[in-house]
C-alpha positions in Angstrom: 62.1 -61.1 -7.0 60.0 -61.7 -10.3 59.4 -58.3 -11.7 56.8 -59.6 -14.0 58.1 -56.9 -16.8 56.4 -57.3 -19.6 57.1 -56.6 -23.3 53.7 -55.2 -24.9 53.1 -58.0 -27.7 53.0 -56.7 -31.6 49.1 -56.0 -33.0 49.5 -59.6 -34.8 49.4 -61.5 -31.9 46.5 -59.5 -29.7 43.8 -61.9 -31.1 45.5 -65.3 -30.0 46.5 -63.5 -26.6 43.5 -61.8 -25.8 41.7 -65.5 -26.1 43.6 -66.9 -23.5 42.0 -68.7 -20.8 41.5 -66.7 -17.7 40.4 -67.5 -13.9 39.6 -66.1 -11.1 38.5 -68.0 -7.6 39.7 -71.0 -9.8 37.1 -70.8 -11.9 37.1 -69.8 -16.2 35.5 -67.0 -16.7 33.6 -66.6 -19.9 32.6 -64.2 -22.7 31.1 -61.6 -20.4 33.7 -61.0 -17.5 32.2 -58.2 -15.9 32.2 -59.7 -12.0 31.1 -58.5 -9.1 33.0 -60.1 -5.8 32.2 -59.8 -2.3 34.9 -60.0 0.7 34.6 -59.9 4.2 37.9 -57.5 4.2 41.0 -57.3 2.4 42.8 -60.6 3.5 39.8 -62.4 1.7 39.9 -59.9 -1.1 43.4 -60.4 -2.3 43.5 -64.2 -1.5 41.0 -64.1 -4.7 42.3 -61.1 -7.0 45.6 -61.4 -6.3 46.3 -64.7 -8.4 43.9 -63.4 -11.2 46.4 -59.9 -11.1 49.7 -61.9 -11.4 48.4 -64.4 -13.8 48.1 -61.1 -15.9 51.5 -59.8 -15.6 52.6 -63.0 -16.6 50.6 -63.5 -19.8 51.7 -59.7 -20.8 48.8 -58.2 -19.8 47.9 -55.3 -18.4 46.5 -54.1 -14.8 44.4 -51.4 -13.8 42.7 -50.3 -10.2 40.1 -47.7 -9.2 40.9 -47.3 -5.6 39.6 -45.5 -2.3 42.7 -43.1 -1.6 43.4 -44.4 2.0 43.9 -47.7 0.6 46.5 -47.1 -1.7 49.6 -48.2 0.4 47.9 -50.8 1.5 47.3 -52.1 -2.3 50.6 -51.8 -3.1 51.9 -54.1 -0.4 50.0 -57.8 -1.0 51.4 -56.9 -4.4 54.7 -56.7 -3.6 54.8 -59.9 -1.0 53.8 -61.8 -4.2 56.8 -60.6 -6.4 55.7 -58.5 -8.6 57.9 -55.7 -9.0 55.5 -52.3 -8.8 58.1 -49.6 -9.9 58.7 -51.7 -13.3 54.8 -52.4 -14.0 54.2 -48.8 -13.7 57.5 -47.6 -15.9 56.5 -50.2 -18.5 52.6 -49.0 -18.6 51.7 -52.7 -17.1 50.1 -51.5 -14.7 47.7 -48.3 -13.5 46.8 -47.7 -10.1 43.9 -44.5 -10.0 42.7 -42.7 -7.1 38.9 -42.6 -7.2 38.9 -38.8 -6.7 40.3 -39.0 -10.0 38.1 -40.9 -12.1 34.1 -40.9 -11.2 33.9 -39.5 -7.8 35.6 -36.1 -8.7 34.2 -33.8 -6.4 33.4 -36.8 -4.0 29.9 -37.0 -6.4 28.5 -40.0 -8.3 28.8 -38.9 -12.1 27.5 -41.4 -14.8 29.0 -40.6 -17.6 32.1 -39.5 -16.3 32.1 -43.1 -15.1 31.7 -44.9 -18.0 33.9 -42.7 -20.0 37.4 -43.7 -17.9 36.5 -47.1 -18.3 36.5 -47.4 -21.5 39.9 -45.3 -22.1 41.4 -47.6 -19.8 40.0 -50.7 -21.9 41.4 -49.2 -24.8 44.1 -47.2 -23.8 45.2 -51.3 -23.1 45.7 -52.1 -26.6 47.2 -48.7 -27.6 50.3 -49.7 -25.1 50.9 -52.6 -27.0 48.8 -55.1 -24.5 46.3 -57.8 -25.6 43.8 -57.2 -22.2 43.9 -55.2 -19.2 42.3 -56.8 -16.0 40.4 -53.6 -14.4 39.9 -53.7 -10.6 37.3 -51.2 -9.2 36.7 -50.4 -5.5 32.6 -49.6 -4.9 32.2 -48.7 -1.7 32.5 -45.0 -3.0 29.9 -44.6 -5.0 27.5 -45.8 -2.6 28.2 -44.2 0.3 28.1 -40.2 -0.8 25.2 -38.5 -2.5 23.6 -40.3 -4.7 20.4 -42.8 -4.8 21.1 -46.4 -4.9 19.4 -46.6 -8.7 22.5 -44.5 -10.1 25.4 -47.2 -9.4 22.7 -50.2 -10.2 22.1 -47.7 -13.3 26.1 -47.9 -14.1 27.0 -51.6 -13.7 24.2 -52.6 -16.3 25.7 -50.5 -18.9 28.6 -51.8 -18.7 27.3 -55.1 -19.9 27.0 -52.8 -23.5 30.4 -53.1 -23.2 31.3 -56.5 -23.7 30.6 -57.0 -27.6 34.0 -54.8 -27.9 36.1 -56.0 -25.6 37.6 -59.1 -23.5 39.0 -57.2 -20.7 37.3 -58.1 -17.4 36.4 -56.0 -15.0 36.3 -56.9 -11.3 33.6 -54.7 -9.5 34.9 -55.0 -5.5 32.6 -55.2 -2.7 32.8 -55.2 1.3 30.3 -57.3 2.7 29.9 -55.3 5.7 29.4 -51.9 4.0 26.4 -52.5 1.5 22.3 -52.8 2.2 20.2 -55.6 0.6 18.6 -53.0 -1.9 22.3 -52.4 -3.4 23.0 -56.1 -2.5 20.2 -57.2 -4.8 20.5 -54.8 -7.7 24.5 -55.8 -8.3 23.8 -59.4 -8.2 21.2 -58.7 -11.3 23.4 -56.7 -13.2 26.4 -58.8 -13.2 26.8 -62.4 -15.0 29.4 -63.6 -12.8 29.4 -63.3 -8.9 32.0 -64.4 -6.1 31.0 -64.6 -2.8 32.7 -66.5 -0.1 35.6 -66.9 -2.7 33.7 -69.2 -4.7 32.3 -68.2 -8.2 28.9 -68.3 -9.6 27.9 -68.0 -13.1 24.6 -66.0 -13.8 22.9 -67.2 -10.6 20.7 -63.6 -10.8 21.9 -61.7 -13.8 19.1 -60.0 -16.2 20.0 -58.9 -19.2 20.7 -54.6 -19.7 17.8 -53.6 -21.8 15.5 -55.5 -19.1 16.9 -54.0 -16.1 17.1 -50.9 -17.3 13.8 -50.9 -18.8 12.4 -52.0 -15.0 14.4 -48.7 -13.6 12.5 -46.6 -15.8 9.0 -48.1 -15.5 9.3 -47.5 -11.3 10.7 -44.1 -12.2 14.3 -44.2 -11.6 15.5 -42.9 -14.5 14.0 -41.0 -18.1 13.3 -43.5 -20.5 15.7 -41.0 -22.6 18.7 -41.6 -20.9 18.5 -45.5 -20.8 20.9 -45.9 -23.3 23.2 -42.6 -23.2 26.8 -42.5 -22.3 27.5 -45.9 -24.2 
């Protein structure tokens, strides 16, 4: 089996690593990596991420998942089939696997800033282990199906685009097909510069820019002109 163990690589060689060419769906991504990918169930789902994960392990990089607790085993396992050795990634700090009761949904509510704030701890928490990028994997399906309005998610994945400027970690925003209504549909194709759908990649077919779209949520009321650019 190849565990993938990884060495973390000294602060002198972050820059040159952290530029490395990445794919996912076969395709580069670029500057802004914040993707939002739909699957019609998990087969689909890992046929995508799961050469983007181990293409990560191999380059030294680290791995992190927000995911819905029953599917935790079942994570574990197309991981595993691939050769990448679990117990070692997690000794080493490679890789992170997080419940979502832990992170954003404590409580099983939609919080915004306690949102963003795990993200970016995990983005940096990356190069404080000793690793050039972390690719961060994020189940949705939570946040949209407890109470909250559909703005407050929409609200969520156009911040993180404030994001970027500081970091080259991708993030990898997970959607089932069958579980999401056109209005969420629509607002995560605008807020995200790179899409796959059908396992096959799109660059900015929809995305708007985060001071537009979240200047749009506040003109129809969605959210105080205040808070527009709080929590990043």
């Amino acid at each position: 089996m190849d565990s993938t163990r990884s060495t973390p690589c000294p602060r002198t060689e972050w820059s040159a690593e952290a530029s490395r060419p990445m794919r996912l769906a076969s395709s580069l991504l670029g500057e802004r990596r914040h993707v939002c990918a739909f699957f019609n169930g998990p087969e689909e789902e890992y046929r995508v991420t799961l050469p983007c994960i181990k293409e990560g392990f191999q380059c030294r990089e680290k791995a992190s998942r927000i995911i819905s607790p029953g599917r935790c085993d079942d994570h574990l396992q197309p991981l595993t089939s691939a050769g990448i050795d679990i117990a070692t990634t997690q000794r080493s700090g490679q890789s992170e696997l997080h419940r979502r009761g832990d992170t954003y949904l404590r409580d099983e509510y939609f919080d915004l800033d306690r949102q963003l704030a795990p993200l970016e701890e995990v983005l940096a928490s990356g190069q404080q282990q000793g690793f050039p990028r972390s690719r961060f994997l994020r189940d949705m399906e939570g946040a949209l199906e407890l109470r909250v309005c559909v703005d407050r998610p929409v609200e969520y994945e156009a911040k993180i685009n404030y994001l970027w400027p500081r970091y080259k970690d991708p993030t990898i925003c997970i959607f089932d097909l069958t579980r999401f209504g056109g209005d969420v549909f629509t607002g995560v194709l605008r807020t995200h510069p790179m899409i796959v759908i059908g396992g096959i990649p799109h660059q900015k077919p929809f995305y708007v820019e985060p001071d537009e779209f979240l200047q749009e949520l506040r003109i129809r009321g969605a959210i105080p002109a205040a808070l527009l650019r709080s929590a990043v």
